[in-house]
C-alpha positions as CSV (number, residue, x, y, z in Angstrom):
1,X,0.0,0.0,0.0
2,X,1.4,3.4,-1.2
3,X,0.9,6.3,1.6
4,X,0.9,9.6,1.3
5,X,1.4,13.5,3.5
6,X,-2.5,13.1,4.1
7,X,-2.1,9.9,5.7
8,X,0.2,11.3,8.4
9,X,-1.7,12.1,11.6
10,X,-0.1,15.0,14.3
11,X,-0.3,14.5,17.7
12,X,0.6,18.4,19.8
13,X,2.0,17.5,23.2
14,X,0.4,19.4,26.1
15,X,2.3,20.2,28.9
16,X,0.5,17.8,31.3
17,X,2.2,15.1,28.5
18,X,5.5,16.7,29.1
19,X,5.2,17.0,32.8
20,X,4.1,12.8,32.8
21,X,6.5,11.5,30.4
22,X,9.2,13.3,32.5
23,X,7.8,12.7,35.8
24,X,7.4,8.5,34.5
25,X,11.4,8.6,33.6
26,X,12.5,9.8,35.9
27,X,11.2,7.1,38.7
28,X,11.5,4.5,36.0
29,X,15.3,5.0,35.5
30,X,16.0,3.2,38.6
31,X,14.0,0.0,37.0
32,X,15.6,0.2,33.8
33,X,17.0,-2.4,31.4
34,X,20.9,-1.4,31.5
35,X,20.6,-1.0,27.7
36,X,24.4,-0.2,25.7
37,X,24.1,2.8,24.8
38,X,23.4,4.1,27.9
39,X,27.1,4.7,28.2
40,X,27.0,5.9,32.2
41,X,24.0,4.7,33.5
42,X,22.7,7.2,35.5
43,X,20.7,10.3,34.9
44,X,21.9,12.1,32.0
45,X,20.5,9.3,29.7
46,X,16.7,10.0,31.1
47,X,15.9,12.2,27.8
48,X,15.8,8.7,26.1
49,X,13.2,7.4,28.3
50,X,11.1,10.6,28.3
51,X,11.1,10.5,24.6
52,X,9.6,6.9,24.5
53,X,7.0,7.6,26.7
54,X,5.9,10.6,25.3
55,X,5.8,9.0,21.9
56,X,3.1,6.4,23.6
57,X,1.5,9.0,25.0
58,X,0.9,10.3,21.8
59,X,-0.8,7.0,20.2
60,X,-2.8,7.0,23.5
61,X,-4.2,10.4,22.9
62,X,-4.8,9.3,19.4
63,X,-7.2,6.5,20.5
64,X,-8.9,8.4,23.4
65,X,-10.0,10.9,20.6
66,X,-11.1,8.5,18.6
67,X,-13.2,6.6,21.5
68,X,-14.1,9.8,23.2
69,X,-16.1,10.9,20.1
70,X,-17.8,7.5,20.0
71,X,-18.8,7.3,23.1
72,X,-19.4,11.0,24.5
73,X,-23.5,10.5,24.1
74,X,-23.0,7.3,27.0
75,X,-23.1,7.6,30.6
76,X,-20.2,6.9,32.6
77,X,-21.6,3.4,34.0
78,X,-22.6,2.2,30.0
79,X,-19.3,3.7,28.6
80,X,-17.1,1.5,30.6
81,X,-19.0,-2.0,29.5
82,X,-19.8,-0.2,26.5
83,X,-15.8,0.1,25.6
84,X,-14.6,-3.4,27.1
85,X,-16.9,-5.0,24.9
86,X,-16.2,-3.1,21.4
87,X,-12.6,-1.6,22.1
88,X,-10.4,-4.0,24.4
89,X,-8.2,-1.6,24.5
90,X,-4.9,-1.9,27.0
91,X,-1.7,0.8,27.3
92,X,0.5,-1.8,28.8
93,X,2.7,0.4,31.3
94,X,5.4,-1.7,33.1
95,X,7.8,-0.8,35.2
96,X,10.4,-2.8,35.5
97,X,13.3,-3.9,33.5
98,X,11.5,-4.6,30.2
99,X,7.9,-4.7,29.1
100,X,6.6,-7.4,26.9
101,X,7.8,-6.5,23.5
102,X,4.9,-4.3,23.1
103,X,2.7,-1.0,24.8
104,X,-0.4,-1.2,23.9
105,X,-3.1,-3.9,23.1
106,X,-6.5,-3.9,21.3
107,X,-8.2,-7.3,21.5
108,X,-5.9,-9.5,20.6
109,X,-3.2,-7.5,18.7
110,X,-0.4,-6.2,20.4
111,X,1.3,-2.9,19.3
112,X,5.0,-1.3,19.3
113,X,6.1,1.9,19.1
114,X,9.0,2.6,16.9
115,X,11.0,5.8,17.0
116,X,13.8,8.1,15.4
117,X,14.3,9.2,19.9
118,X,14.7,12.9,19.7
119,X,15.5,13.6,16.1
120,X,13.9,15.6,14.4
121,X,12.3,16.0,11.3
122,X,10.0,18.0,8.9
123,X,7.6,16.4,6.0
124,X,10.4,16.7,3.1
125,X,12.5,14.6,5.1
126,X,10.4,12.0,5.3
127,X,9.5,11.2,2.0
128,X,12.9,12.3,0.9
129,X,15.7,11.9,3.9
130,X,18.9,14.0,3.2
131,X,17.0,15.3,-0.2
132,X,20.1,13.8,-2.4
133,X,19.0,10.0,-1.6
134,X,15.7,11.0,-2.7
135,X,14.6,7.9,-0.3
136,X,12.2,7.9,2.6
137,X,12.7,6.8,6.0
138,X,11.9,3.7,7.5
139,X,10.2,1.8,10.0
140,X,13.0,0.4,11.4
141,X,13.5,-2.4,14.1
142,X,16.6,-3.1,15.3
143,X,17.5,-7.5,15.5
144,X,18.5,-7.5,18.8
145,X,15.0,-6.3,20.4
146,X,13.6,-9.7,20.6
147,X,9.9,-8.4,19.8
148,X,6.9,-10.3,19.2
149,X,4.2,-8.0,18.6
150,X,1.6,-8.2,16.0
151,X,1.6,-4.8,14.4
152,X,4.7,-2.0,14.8
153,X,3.7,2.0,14.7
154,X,6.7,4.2,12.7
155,X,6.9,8.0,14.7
156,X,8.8,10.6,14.5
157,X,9.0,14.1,16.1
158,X,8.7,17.4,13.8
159,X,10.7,20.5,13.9
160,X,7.8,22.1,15.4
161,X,7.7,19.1,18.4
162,X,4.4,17.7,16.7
163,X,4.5,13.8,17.5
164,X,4.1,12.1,13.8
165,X,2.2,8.9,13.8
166,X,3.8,7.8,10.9
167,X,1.9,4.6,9.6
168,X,2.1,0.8,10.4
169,X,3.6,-2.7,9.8
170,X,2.1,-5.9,10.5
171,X,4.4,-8.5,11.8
172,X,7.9,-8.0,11.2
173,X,9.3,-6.4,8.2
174,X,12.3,-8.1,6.0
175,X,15.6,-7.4,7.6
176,X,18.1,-5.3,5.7
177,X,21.2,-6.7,5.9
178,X,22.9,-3.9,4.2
179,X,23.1,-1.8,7.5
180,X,26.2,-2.2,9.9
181,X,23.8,-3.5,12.2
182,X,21.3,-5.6,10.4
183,X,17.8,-4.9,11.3
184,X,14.2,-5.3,10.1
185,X,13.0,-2.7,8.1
186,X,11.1,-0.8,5.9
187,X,10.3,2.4,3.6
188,X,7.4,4.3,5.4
189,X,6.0,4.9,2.0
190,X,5.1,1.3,1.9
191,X,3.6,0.8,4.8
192,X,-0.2,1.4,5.8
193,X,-1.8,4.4,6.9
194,X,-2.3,4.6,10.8
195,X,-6.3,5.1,10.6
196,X,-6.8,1.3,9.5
197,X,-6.1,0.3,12.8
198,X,-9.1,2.1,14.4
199,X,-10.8,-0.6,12.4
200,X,-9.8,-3.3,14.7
201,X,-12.6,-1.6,17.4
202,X,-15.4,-3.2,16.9
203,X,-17.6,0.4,17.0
């Protein structure tokens, strides 16, 4: 499936995102998986883990818009049965030294957030990283995460500090060898666009 600029959906921080994903870091840093390139672990290195979370916190606001719009006609006591029977939705937060190889889950598809970290980008770069390769980026999964979820969620952060929900893989993509650390990947331009999942809640 070929996507396209309109298929990319923008996700603003707020502050109170800012404020959690910090605040989450933080007290998860002393749980962490001593990961390599953490260099010193201590922390200096938190950044990394703010980023991630606010990255999920950004596909989480995605699908609260989406199920507060279906459901803002229900009362509280039928909205709750009313979204564990169509949505199943989970954000699996764990803290600890690793999660389950994926954040979120809706019924029985599991989901991963992929990210660039902290680089950012703008909509050229995208669709045509470093303008003379005249390539777009990739989903990209590096081999040694040993992941096992179902679909896998490309974002990026703009120059303005938009979150980009890029678009989606299911199951793993082939791995590219040609990198100096093989790892699964795949031009965002062939992927699909991030709206189709909404279709796995039953609503």
């Amino acid at each position: 499936m070929s996507v396209k600029e309109k298929d990319l959906v923008f996700i603003k921080p707020s502050n109170e995102m800012y404020e959690f994903a910090k605040f989450l870091a933080e007290k998860r840093q002393l749980f962490e998986y001593p990961r390599y390139w953490y260099w010193n672990y201590d922390n200096r290195w938190t950044w990394r883990i703010e980023a991630w979370i606010l990255w999920e916190l950004a596909f989480f606001e995605y699908i609260y818009r989406f199920l507060e719009t279906k459901t803002k006609s229900l009362k509280a006591k039928d909205r709750w049965k009313f979204l564990r029977d169509n949505a199943k939705f989970c954000y699996n937060i764990i803290i600890w030294n690793f999660d389950e190889w994926f954040e979120f889950k809706i019924w029985d598809k599991t989901i991963d957030i992929k990210t660039y970290e902290n680089n950012q980008v703008d909509i050229e770069q995208i669709f045509k990283w470093l303008k003379k390769q005249d390539k777009p980026l990739n989903l990209f999964i590096d081999q040694s995460q040993n992941t096992k979820a179902d679909i896998y969620i490309q974002c990026f952060i703009m120059k303005n500090n938009d979150i980009c929900l890029a678009w989606y893989n299911e199951w793993l993509p082939p791995k590219a060898y040609r990198m100096p650390n093989p790892a699964y990947s795949k031009p965002i331009t062939e992927l699909t666009p991030i709206e189709n999942i909404l279709k796995l809640i039953k609503i």
